[in-house]
C-alpha positions in Angstrom: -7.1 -3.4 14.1 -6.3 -5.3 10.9 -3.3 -5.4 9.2 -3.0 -5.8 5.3 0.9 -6.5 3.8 1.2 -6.4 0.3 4.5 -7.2 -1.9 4.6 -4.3 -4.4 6.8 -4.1 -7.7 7.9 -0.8 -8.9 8.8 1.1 -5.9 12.8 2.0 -6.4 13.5 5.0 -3.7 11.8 6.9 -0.7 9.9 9.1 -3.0 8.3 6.7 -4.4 7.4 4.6 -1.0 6.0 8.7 0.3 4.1 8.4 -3.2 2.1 5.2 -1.7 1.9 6.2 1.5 -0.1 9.4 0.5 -1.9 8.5 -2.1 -3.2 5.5 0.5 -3.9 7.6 3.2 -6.5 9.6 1.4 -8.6 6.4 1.9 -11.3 6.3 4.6 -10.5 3.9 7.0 -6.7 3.8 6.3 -5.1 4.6 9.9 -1.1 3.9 8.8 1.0 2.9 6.1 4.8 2.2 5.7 6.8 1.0 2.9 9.9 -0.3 2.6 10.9 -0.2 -1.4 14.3 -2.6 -0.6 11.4 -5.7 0.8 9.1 -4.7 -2.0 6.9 -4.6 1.1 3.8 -2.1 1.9 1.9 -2.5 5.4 -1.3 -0.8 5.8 -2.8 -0.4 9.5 -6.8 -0.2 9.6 -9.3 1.6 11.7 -12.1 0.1 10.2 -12.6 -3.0 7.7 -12.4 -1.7 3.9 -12.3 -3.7 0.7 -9.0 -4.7 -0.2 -9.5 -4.1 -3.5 -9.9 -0.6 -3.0 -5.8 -0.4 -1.6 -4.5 -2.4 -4.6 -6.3 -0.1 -7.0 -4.6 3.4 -5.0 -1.4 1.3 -5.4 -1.5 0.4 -9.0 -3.3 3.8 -10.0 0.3 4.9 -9.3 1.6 2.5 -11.7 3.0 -0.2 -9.2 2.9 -3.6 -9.5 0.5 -5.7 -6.5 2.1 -9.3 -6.4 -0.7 -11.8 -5.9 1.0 -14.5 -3.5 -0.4 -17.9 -4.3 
């Protein structure tokens, strides 16, 4: 299974890290998510490969912030 972590700006308080958590469960192929809004930090557990592209839209679609790490 394949693990994406993804820093995310915006998330201030457990309703918003249940906010993420829902809205990316609702994607096929998504088996868990946790976030932790104190690390910035969003961990997504896979059942099957899916673009990544298709998280960091779910994420910003609720008007956080994906950092791109260089």
């Amino acid at each position: 299974m394949e693990k994406i972590n993804l820093k995310v700006n915006g998330m201030v308080c457990t309703g918003c890290e249940n906010r993420v958590k829902n809205a990316l469960m609702n994607i096929e192929g998504v088996k868990k998510v946790s976030a932790d809004h104190k690390k910035n930090l969003v961990t997504i557990t896979l059942k099957e490969q899916i673009e990544q592209n298709l998280i960091e839209k779910g994420i910003e679609n609720l008007g956080y912030e994906i950092v791109k790490e260089n």
